[in-house]
N, C-alpha and C positions, 0 to 999 in steps of 0.2 A: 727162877721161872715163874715161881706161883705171883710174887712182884709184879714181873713184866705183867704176868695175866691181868693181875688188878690195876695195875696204873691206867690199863688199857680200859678196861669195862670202866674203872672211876671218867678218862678222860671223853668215853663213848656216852657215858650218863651226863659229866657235865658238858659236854657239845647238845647232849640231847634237852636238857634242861634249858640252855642256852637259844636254842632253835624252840622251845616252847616259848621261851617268855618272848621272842622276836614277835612269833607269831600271834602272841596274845595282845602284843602291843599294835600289831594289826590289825586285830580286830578290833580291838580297842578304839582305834585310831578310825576306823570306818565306821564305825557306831554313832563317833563322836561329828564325825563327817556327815551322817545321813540322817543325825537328828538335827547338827545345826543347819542343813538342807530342806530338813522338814519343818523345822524352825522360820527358816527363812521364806519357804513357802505359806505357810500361815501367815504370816504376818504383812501378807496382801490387805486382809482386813484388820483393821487397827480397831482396838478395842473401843467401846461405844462410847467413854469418857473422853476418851481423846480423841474422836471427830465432834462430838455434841459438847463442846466446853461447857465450863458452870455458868461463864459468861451467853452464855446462848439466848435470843431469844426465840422462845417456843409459841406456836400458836396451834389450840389441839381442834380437831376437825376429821375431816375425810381420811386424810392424812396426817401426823403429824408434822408441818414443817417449822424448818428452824435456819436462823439466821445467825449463822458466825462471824464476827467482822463483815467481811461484806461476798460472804459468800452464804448461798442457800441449801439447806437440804429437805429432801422428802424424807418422811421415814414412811415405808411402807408395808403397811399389815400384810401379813401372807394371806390370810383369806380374803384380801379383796385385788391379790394377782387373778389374771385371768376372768374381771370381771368387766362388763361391757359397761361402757361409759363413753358420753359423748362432750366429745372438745369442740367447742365453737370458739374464731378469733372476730373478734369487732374490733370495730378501731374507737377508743375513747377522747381524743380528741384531734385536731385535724386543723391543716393548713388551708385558707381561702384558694379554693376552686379548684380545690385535688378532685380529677374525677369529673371534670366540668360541670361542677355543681352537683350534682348526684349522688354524691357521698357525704357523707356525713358523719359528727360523732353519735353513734349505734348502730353505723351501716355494718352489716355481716361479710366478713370478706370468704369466709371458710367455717364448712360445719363437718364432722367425722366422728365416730364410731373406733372409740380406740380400747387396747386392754393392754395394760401392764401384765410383762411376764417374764419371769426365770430364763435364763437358759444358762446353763454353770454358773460363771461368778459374775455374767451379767444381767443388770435387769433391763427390757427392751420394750420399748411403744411401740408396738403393732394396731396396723389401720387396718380394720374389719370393716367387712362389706356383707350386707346380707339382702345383697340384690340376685342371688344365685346358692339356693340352700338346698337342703330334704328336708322337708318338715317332720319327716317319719325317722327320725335320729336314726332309729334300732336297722332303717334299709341300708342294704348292701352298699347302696349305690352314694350313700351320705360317705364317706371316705373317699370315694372319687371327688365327688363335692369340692373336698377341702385340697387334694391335690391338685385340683387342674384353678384352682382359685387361693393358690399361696400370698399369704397375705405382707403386705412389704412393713420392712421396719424402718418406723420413722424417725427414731435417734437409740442409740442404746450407752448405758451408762453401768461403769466400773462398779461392783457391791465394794463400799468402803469400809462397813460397821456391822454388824448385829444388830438389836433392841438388847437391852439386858435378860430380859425375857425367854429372846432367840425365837419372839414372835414377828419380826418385823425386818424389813431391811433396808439401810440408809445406804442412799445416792445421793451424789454432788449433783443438781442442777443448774448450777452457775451458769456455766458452760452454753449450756442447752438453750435457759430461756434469754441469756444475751447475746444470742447469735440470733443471724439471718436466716431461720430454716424455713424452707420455700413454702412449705405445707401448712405453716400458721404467718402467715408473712404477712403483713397488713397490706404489702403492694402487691400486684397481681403483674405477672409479665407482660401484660398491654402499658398499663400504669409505667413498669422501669423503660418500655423502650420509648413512649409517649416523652416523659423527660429525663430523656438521657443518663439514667440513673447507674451510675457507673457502682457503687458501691456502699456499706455499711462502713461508716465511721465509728470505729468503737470507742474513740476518744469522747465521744459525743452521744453514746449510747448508754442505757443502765436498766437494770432492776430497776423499779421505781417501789414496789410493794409485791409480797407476797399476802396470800389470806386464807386462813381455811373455815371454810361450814362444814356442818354435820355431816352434808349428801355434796358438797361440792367443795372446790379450790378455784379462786380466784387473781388472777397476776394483773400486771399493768408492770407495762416495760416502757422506756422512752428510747426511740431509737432517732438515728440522724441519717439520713444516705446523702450523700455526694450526687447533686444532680447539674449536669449542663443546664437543663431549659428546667427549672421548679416550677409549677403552677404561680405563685407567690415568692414575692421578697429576691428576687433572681439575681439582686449581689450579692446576696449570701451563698447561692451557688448549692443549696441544700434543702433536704426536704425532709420536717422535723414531727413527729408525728407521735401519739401515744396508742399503744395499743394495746387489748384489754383478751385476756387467755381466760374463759371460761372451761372448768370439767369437771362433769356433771356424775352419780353415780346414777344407772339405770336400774328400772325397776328388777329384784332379779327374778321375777315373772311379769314378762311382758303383758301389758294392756289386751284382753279378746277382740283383735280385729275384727273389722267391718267391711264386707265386702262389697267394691263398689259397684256402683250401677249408673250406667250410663245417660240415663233418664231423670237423673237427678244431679245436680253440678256439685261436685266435689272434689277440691286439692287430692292428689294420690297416691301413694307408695307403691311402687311394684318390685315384688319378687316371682323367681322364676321357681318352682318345686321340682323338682326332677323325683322325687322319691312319689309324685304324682301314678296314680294307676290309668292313667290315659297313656295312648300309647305317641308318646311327647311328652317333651318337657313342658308342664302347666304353668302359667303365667296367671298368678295372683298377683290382683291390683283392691290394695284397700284403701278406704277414708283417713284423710286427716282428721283426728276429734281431739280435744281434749277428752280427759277419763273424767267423766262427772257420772260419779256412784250417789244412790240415795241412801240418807243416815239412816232410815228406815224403813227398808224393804219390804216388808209388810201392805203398810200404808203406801207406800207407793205402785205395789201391787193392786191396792183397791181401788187404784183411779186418785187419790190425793196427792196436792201440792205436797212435795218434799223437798226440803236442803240439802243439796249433793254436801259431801262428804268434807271435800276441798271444791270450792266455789272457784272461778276463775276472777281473780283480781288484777284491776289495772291500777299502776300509779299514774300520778301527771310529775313529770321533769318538772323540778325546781324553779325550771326558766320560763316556765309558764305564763303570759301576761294575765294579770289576777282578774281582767275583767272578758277572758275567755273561757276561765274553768270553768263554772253553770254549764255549758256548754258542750264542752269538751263532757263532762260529765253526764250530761242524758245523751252523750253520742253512744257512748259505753254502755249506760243502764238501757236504752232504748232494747237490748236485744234480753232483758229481762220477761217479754212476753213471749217472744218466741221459746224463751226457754219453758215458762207457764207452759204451752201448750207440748213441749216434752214431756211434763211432769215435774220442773223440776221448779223452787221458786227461791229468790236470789241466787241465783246462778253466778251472775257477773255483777260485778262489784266495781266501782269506782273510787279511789281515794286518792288523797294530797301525797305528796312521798314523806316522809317521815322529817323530820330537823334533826340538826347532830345532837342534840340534847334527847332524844327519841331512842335513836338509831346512830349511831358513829359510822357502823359500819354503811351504811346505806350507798349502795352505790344501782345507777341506772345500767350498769353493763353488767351489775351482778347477776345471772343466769336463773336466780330465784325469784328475781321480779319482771314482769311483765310491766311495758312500762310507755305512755305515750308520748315521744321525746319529741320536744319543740327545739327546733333547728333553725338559730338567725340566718338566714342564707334568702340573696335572691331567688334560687330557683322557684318553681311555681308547680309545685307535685305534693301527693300524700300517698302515703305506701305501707302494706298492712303486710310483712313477715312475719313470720312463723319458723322457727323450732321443732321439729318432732322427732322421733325416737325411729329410725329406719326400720326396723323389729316389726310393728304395728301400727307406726301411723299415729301412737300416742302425740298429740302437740303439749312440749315442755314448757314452752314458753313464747313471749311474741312481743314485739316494740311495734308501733304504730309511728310512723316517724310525720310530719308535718312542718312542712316548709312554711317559715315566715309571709313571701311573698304570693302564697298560695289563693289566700284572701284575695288579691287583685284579682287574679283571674275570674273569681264565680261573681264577681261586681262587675267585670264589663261583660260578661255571657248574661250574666241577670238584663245587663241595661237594651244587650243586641238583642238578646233573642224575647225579652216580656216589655218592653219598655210601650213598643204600642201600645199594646192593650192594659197595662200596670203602670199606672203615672205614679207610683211611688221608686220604679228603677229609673227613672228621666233624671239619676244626677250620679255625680262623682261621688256624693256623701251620703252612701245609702243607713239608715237608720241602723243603731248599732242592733238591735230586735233582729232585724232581718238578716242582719250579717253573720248575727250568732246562730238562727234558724240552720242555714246553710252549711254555716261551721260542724254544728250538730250533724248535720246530716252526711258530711262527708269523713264526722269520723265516726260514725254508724257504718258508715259504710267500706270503710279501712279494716275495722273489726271484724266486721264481715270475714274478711278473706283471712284475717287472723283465726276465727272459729273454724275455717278450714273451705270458705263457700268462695266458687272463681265469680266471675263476671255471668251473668245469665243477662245476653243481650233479647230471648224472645219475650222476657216482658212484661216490654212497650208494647209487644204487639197483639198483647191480650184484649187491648180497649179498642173502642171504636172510635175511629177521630174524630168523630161528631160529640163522642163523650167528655173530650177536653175541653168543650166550649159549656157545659154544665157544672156551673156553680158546686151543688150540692154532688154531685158525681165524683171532682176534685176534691174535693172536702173531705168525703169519705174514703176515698181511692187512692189519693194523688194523682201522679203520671205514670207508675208504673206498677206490675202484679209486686215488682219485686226491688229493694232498695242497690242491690246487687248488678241490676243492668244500668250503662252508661245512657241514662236519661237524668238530664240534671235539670230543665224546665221546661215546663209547658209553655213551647212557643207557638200551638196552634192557635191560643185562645185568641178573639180579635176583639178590638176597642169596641165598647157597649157591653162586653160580656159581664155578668155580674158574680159575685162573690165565689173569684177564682181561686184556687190554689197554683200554685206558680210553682214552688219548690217540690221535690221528692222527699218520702217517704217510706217506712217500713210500710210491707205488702202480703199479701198471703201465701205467696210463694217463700218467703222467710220463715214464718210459722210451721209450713208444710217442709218444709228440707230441714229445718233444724228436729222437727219431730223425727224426720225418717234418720236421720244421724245419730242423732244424740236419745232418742230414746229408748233405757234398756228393756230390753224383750223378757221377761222371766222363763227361766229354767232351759235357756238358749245359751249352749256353752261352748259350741264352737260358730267361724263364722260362717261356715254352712247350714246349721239348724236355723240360721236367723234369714234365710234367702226367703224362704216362702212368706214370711210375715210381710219382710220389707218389698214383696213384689205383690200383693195385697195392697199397702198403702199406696203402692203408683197406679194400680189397676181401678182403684176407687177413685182418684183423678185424674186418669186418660185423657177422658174425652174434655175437661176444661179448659181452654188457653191457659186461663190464670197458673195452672201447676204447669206448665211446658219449661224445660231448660232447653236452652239453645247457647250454643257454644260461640267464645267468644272469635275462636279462628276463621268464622265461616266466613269467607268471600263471596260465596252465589248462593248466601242464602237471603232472598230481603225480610224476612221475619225475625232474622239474628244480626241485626245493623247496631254498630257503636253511634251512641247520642241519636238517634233514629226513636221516633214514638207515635202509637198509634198503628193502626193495623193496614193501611194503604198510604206507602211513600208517595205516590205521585199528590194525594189530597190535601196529605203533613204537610208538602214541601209548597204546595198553594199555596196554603195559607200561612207558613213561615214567609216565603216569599213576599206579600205580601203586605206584613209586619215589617217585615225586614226595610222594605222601600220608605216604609214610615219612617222607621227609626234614621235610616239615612237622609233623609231631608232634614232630619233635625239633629242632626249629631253634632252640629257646630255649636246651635243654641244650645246643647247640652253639657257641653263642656269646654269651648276654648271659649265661648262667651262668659261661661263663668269662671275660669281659668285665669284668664287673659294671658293664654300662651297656648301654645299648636301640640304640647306634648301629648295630654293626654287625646287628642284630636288623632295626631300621627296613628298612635297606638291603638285603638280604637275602631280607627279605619281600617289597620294593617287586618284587625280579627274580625273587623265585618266580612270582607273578603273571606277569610276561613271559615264562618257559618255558612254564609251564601254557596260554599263551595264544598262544606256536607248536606246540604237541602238536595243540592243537583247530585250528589255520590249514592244519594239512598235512593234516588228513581232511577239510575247508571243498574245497581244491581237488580232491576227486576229484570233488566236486558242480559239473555241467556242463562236468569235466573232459574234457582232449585230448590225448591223449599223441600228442607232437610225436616222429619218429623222419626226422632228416634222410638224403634220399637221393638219388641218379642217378636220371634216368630209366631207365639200365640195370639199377637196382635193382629186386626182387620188390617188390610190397608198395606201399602209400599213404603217405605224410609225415603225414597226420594222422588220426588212430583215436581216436573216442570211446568216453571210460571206459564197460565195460558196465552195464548197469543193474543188475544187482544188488549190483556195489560200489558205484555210489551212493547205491541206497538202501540199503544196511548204514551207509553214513556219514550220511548225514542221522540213521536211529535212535542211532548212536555218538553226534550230536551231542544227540541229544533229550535221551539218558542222561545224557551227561557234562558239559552246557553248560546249557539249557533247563530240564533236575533241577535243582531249588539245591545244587551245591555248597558244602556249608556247611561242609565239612573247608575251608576257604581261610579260612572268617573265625574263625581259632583267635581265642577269648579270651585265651588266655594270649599270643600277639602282638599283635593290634588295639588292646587296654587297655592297651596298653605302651608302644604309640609311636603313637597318635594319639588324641584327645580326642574326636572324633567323625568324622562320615563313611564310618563300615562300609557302611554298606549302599548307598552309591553307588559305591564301589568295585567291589565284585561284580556290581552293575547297568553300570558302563561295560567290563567283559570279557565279560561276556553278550551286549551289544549289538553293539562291535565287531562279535563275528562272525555276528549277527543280521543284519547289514546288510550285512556280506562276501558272506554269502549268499544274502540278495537286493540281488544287484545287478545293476542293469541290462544288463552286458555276462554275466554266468553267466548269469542267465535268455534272455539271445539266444542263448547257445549252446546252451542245452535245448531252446530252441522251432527251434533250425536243426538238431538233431540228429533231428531228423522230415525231415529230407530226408536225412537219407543210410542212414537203415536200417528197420527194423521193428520189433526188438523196442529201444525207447529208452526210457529215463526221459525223461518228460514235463515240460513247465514246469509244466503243472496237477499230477501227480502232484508234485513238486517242494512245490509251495507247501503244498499238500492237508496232508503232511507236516508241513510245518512248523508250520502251522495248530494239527495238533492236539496236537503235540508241546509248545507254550504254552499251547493251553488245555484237553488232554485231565485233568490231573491237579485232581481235587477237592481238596487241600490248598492253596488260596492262603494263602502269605505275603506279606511285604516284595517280596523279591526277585521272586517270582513276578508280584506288581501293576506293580511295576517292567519287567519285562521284557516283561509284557501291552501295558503303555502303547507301550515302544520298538515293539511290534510294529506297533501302530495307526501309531505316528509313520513309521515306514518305511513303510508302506502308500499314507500321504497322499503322502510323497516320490515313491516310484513313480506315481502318480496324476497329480503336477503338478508336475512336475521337470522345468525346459527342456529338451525331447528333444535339442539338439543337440549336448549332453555323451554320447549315447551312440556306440559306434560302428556302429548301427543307426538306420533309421527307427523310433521308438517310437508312433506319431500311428497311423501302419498297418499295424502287427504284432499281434500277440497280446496283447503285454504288458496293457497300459490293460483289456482285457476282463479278464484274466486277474486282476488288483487289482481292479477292480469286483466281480467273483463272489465274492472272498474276502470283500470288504468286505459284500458284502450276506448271506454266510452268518454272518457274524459278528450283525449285523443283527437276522438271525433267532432266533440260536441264546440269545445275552448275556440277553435277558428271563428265558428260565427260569434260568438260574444268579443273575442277582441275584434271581430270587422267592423259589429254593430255598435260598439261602443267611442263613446265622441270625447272619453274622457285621455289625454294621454299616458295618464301615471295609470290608466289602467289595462291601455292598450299594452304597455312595458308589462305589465305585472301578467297578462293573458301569456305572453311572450314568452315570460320566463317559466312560468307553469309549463309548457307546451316544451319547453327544453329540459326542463326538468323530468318531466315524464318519457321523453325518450330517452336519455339515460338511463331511467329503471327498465324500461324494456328493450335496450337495444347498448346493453354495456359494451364499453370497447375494451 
C-alpha cells in the first residue's frame, strides 16, 4: 500500500517536473522568439559603419554628405530638423531655345521654404508657407493657423543609420535627387506639354555632384526627358538639360521687416496675421531689402558714413566679354551713392568671379553668390531676380541675367529715337564709349530691381519737356527723376540742341527710396515703431514730382507711361515725331548704304514703326485719362483726378492729325521696295488700327461715361467718339489707307455692339455704351449715301457700299 502510495506521488512529481521543464522550454522558446523579433526590428537601421563605408567620400558642411559607390547620403544633425531653409531650383545649363529664348542657364524655375523633420523612422521635406501665420505664437488662434494650413510633404526618406554620436540621422538620397520630382523639376508643365515631353529617361539621367557649405548644400543633377517636338537637336528626340538644387539655412531669427508703403515703389512679401487685434484677419505687406547692418552703430547713429556688416556683392560670369566688364562694373557700383545717402558706404561691391586656382569650388548657381550672368543667346532682354527669405522680405541673393543680343536693341532705339538730333547715333557702329555708357546703364538698372525697387514709370514725368532740350539741365538730371522708370533716351531733344544728354541715368528718386528702405532707424525694433519715421520721409517729399512713384500697371494713368518722358505726351510725342520723320528720310543712308544689304534696313524699319507707335500710345492715354497720385488720408487732395478736357480733346485732334491723316512719310519707297515684295498698305493699316481700337475700348469709354459723375465740365463719351467719327471720315481725299481704316472703324463699332460684356470691368447691357455705338452707327447710316453719290471715284463708291452693308448687319442682325 505504502508503495503504491509512493510510486504514485514519485510518478505525480515526475509528470509534474516534466510539465515544468515543457513549460520552461516555452518560455524559453518565446523569449528567444521575441528577442530575435526585437532583434530583427532593430535592425531596420543598420549600424553607421555599414551605411557610411571607410571607402566613403565625405564632404562636411550644413550637412554632412557622403557618397558611396554611387549612391548619396545626407547625415543629418538633429538640431537643425525642423529648421526653416530655403530650396531654390535653377537650371545650370540648357538646350538652345528651351523656353523660347527666355531661359537661361541661372533662370530660376522654383523657389520654397522647406524643413526637414522626424516622424518615427522617417525623415520628411515639408514645404512651409508663411503667407498665412499669427505673429503673436503664444495666441489661441496660432494652432488654428497651422491646422487649417497643413503643410504638404515633399519626399520622405527611410532613417537608415545613426551618427555614431546618435546626434545625427542618415538618409539615402539617391532616389530623391535622381528622380523627376515635379516641385524642383527644372521643366515646368507648360514646357513638358509645349514639347511633348513624354518622360525622364533614367538611362540618361544622374547625380552629376553633390556639395556642402557651412549655411548651404548644393547639387547639380543631369537629367534627359524623352521629348516628341525638343526645342533643339529634334533627332535626338530628347531634351538634355542640367540642373542646379540650391538649400540654404535661414537666419534662425528673421531679419526686422519693413513695412511697406504704397508711396514709395517696392518688391513685397505679404502675410496674412490673424493673431492681428483688428477685428479681421490683418494683411502684412513688407519690403524686399537685403539686411545691411552698420559695423558701427554708434557712428552711424551720429550721421557717419559706415560699412554695413556684410556688403552686398556681385560677381561677373566667367563668360563675360573682357571689354564689357568696366562697365558692367560702375552699372553695380553706380548704386554706391544711393547707399551714401542711407548712411551706409560701400555697400555694393563688384568683382571678377574667382579662377579654380582661387576658388575650386566656385560655382555661379551657388546660392552664396550673387552673380551677373552673361547669357550667349539671341534674345534681346536683361532681367534683375531676386531671392528672398518669405519670413521678412530678407533678399539672399540675386543674378542679373543679360542677354548677348541685348546690345542690339539700345543701338537702333539710340539711332531711331536721338539720331536727329545726335549725329554720333547716324550709324550701325556706335562708338564702343557709348555702348558701354548704356551697357552701364542698364545694368544699374537690373540691379535696381535686385535691391528690391519695381519700375517707377512717373519719373519722366517730373521734368518739363521744354527741359530736355537744355543742354546743362541733361547734364545734371538726365531724362528721368529716377533710373528705375522705362525712359531709355531723350528723343525730345531736336537738331541744333547743344550739349545734350541722350542716355539715362541714376536720379533722386534712387537716393530717396533707397534712403526710405535701407536705412536703419535707431532703437526701432519692430516694424510698427518705424511707421512714423518712414511716413515723415514721404511727408517732406509730397509735394515734389521728383520723389512721386507711379506704378508700372497703370493703364489710364499718362503720368505713369512705359518709355514715355517729360511731363505733356501730346508735346513729347511732337517732337519725337518730328525727329522721327528725320530719322526716316535717312535711314537708308544710314545703314543699307553702308551695309550694302537691306538687313539691317528691314530691321530698323520694322522698330521705327514701334517707336512711332508708342509716341501715338502716350497721347491715346490721356484719352479717358486718370491721374492716379497715391495718398494718406492725411493727405490734401483726392488719389484720382481726371485728365481735364481740354487736354483730351487736344489729344484725340493730335491723333486725327497724326494717326487718322495717312501718314505716308512711314511708307518711304526707298524702304518698303527694298525689304518687302508686298504688303505696304496693311502695314500702315494694322498701326492705325491698333490705336483705333486702344481708343475705343470698352474700359476708356467707362471711364468717360464715369467722368460725368465726378465733375461738370468733362469730356464726354459722346463727345469722345463724335470726334473720332469725324476725324475718319471728315477728310474728302479717300485713299487705301484711309478705306482701310474706314472699314477698322466700322469693325470696332460692330465689336462694341456685341462683344460679350463680361470682358468688361463694367456693366455694358446698362450703361451708355450700346446707345452710344447705335447713334454713331446710324449717323454713319445716314451720312455714307451722300459721299458714295458725290464721289466720282469707283473703288470708292464700292467701298461706301460696303461700309453701308456692313452697318446694317450690326444693326439689323438676322
Amino acid at each position: 500500500m505504502k508503495r503504491t502510495i509512493f510510486a504514485s506521488v514519485l510518478l505525480s512529481t515526475t509528470l509534474l517536473l516534466g510539465s515544468c521543464k515543457t513549460t520552461q522550454k516555452a518560455v524559453a522558446q518565446k523569449e528567444k522568439q521575441s528577442t530575435e523579433a526585437s532583434s530583427k526590428k532593430k535592425s531596420k537601421f543598420k549600424s553607421y559603419n555599414k551605411v557610411i563605408t571607410k571607402d566613403a567620400i565625405t564632404d562636411e558642411g550644413l550637412f554632412k554628405t557622403h557618397q558611396v559607390d554611387d549612391n548619396f547620403f545626407y547625415e543629418i544633425p538633429n538640431n537643425l530638423l525642423e529648421k526653416d531653409m530655403l530650396w531654390v531650383t535653377r537650371i545650370a545649363q540648357i538646350p538652345s531655345n528651351l523656353g523660347g529664348g527666355y531661359m537661361n542657364a541661372g533662370s530660376k524655375t522654383n523657389q520654397q521654404l522647406v524643413a526637414w523633420e522626424r516622424f518615427q523612422d522617417k525623415i520628411l521635406i515639408k514645404v512651409k508657407s508663411y503667407s498665412e501665420v499669427a505673429l503673436d505664437e503664444n495666441a489661441a488662434i496660432n494652432n488654428s493657423v497651422k491646422v487649417n494650413n497643413y503643410e504638404p510633404t515633399m519626399y520622405a526618406f527611410d532613417i537608415k543609420a545613426f551618427s555614431q554620436d546618435s546626434t545625427a540621422v542618415v538618409i539615402d538620397v539617391t532616389k530623391f535627387l535622381s528622380s523627376d520630382v515635379p516641385s524642383i523639376s527644372g521643366l515646368s508643365p507648360g514646357l513638358r506639354r509645349a514639347y511633348k515631353v513624354r518622360s525622364m529617361d533614367r538611362d540618361r539621367s544622374f547625380i552629376n555632384s553633390v556639395k556642402s557649405f557651412p549655411e548651404n548644400i548644393e547639387v547639380k543633377q543631369d537629367f534627359t526627358f524623352t521629348a516628341a517636338e525638343p526645342p533643339s537637336n529634334r533627332s535626338v528626340g530628347s531634351i538634355s538639360m542640367q540642373v542646379n538644387q540650391s538649400m540654404i539655412l535661414l537666419p534662425e531669427v528673421p531679419m526686422t521687416p519693413r513695412l511697406f508703403d504704397s508711396r514709395v515703389g517696392f518688391f513685397t512679401v505679404n502675410q496674412i496675421d490673424y493673431s492681428s487685434k483688428a477685428l479681421k484677419a490683418d494683411e502684412k505687406t513688407y519690403i524686399r531689402r537685403w539686411r545691411l547692418e552698420p559695423k558701427d552703430p554708434e557712428a552711424y547713429a551720429r550721421g557717419e558714413l559706415v560699412e554695413p556688416v556684410k556688403p552686398i556683392v556681385y560677381y561677373l560670369d566667367p563668360g563675360t566679354p573682357e571689354s564689357l566688364k568696366e562697365y558692367i562694373k560702375q552699372g553695380i557700383e553706380d548704386w554706391q551713392k544711393p547707399f551714401e545717402t542711407a548712411g551706409f558706404k560701400n555697400a555694393i561691391i563688384a568683382r571678377d568671379a574667382p579662377s579654380k586656382e582661387e576658388d575650386p569650388d566656385f560655382s555661379p548657381e551657388d546660392i552664396r553668390y550673387s552673380v551677373v550672368r552673361y547669357v550667349a543667346s539671341t534674345t534681346r532682354n536683361a532681367v534683375g531676380p531676386s531671392v528672398s527669405d518669405p519670413r521678412s522680405g530678407e533678399i539672399i541673393e540675386s543674378d542679373i541675367i543679360w542677354y548677348h543680343n541685348h546690345l542690339r536693341s539700345y543701338r537702333n532705339r539710340y539711332l531711331l529715337e536721338t539720331g536727329a538730333a545726335n549725329p554720333s547715333a547716324r550709324t550701325l557702329d556706335t562708338e564702343e564709349k557709348e555702348i558701354g555708357e548704356m551697357m552701364r546703364q542698364v545694368i544699374a538698372h537690373e540691379v535696381g530691381h535686385a535691391l528690391g525697387f519695381p519700375h517707377n514709370m512717373a519719373a519722366s514725368y517730373a521734368y518739363d519737356v521744354e527741359d530736355y532740350r537744355d543742354g546743362d539741365f541733361t547734364q545734371e538730371n538726365g531724362i528721368a527723376a529716377s533710373l528705375m522708370d522705362y525712359a531709355r533716351y531723350n528723343y525730345i531733344a531736336q537738331p541744333g540742341d547743344e550739349n545734350i544728354r541722350f542716355v539715362r541715368q541714376m536720379g533722386p528718386y534712387d537716393h530717396y527710396a533707397t534712403n526710405w528702405g535701407y536705412r536703419v532707424i535707431p532703437n526701432a525694433t519692430t516694424p510698427e515703431s518705424e511707421v512714423n519715421t518712414l511716413n515723415s520721409w514721404i511727408m517732406e517729399k509730397a509735394d515734389d514730382p521728383k520723389y512721386k512713384f507711379g506704378q508700372q500697371r497703370s493703364r489710364f494713368d499718362p503720368q505713369s507711361q512705359t518709355e514715355s518722358i517729360g511731363n505733356d505726351p501730346v508735346k513729347a510725342s511732337t517732337y519725337g515725331m518730328k525727329n522721327l520723320k528725320i530719322v526716316a528720310k535717312n535711314l537708308s543712308d544710314w545703314t543699307s548704304e553702308q551695309t550694302d544689304n537691306y538687313e539691317d534696313l528691314g530691321e530698323l524699319y520694322g522698330e521705327l514703326l514701334g517707336v512711332w507707335s508708342r509716341y501715338v500710345g502716350h497721347v491715346v492715354t490721356n484719352v479717358g485719362g486718370v491721374n492716379e497720385d497715391l495718398k494718406k488720408p492725411t493727405q490734401s487732395g483726392t488719389v484720382y483726378n481726371v485728365v481735364d478736357k481740354k487736354t483730351q480733346k487736344e489729344s484725340v485732334q493730335w491723333i486725327k492729325e497724326n494717326v487718322f491723316d495717312t501718314p505716308n512719310w512711314l511708307i518711304d519707297k526707298n524702304i518698303v521696295q527694298n525689304i518687302n515684295p508686298d504688303g505696304y498698305f496693311d502695314v500702315l493699316r494694322s498701326v492705325q488700327t491698333r490705336h483705333l481700337n486702344n481708343l475705343l475700348s470698352f474700359d476708356r469709354i467707362g471711364r468717360l461715361i464715369n467722368s460725368e459723375t465726378v465733375g461738370s465740365n468733362y469730356y464726354s463719351a459722346l463727345e469722345m467718339m463724335q470726334d473720332v467719327r469725324k476725324g475718319i471720315f471728315t477728310s474728302r481725299k479717300v485713299d487705301i489707307y484711309k478705306r482701310n481704316l474706314q472699314r477698322a472703324y466700322v469693325d470696332r463699332l460692330e465689336y462694341l455692339m456685341t462683344e460679350d460684356p463680361s470682358r468688361s470691368s463694367f456693366n455694358i447691357n446698362q450703361s451708355d455704351l450700346r446707345a452710344l455705338v447705335r447713334g454713331e452707327l446710324k449717323t454713319l447710316q445716314s451720312t455714307l449715301p451722300s459721299r458714295r453719290n458725290s464721289s466720282s471715284n469707283q473703288v470708292n463708291r464700292y467701298h461706301y457700299e460696303d461700309l453701308l452693308a456692313r452697318v446694317d448687319v450690326v444693326l439689323n442682325p438676322r
